[in-house]
C-alpha positions as CSV (number, residue, x, y, z in Angstrom):
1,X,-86.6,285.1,163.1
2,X,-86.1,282.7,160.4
3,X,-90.0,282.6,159.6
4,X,-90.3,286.3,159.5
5,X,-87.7,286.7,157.1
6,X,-89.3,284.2,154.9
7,X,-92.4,285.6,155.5
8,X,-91.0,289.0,154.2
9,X,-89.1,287.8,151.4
10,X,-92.7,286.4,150.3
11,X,-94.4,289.3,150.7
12,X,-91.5,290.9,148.6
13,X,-92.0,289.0,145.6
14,X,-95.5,288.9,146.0
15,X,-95.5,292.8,145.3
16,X,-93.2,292.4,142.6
17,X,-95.1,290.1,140.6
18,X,-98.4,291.9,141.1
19,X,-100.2,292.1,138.0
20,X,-100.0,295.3,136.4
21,X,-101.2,296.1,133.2
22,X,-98.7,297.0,130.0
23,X,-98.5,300.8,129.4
24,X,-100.8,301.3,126.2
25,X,-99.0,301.2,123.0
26,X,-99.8,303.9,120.7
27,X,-100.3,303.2,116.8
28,X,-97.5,304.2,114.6
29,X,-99.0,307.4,112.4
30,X,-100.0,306.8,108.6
31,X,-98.1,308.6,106.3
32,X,-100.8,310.0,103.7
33,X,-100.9,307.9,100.2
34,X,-99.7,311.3,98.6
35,X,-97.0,311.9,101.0
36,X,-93.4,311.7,99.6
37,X,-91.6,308.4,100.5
38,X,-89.3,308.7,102.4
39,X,-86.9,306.2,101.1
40,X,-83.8,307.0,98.8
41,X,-84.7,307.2,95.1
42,X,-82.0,305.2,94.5
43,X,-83.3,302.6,97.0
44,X,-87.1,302.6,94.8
45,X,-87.0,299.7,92.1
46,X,-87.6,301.3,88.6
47,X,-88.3,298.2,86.3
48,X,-87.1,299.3,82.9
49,X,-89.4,299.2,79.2
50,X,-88.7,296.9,77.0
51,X,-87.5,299.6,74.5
52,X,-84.4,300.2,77.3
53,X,-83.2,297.0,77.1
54,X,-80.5,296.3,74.5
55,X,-80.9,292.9,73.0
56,X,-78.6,291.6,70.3
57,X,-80.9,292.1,67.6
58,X,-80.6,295.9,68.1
59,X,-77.0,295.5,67.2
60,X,-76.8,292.5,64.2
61,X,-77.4,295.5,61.1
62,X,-74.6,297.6,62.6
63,X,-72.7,294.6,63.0
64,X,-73.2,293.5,59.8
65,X,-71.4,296.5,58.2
66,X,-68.8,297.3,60.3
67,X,-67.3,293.7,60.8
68,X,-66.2,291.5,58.2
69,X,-63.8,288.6,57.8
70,X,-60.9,290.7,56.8
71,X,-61.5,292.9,60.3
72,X,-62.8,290.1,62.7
73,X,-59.8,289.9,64.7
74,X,-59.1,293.2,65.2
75,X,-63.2,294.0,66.3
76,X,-62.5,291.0,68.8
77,X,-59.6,292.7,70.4
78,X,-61.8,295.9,70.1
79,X,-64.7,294.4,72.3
80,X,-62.4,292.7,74.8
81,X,-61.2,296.0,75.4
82,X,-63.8,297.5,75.9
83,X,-65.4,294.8,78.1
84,X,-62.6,294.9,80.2
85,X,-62.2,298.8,80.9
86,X,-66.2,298.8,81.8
87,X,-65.5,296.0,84.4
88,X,-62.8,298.4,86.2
């Protein structure tokens, strides 16, 4: 009795471990290189000009006349302001 059991549980995992091949895998389709992405705009990197991009040489001739060393003080406190609400 013993031996038949055996012999069935073998034959049982015999059958399970037969060798069947995988299921095919189909390819994922190819959106067309003129197709819209499908990604958020706001996800796409935009990489700005270098005419975009402030740098303090844009600024030093407006500087130049609207701060002096009678005012420098007061356009400090004016900036710090400033900085501060933007970082709210």
């Amino acid at each position: 009795m013993k031996t038949m059991l055996a012999m069935l549980a073998l034959a049982c995992a015999l059958t399970a471990c037969a060798d069947d091949p995988p299921p095919p895998v189909e390819p994922e389709p190819v959106a067309p290189a003129n197709a819209p992405s499908a990604t958020r705009p706001s996800a796409q990197k935009i990489e700005p000009t270098p005419e975009q991009v402030p740098i303090p040489e844009d600024f030093e001739e407006q500087a130049e006349k609207e701060i002096s060393t009678d005012n420098l003080n007061a356009q400090l406190d004016a900036l710090e302001q400033e900085i501060q609400q933007d970082s709210l």
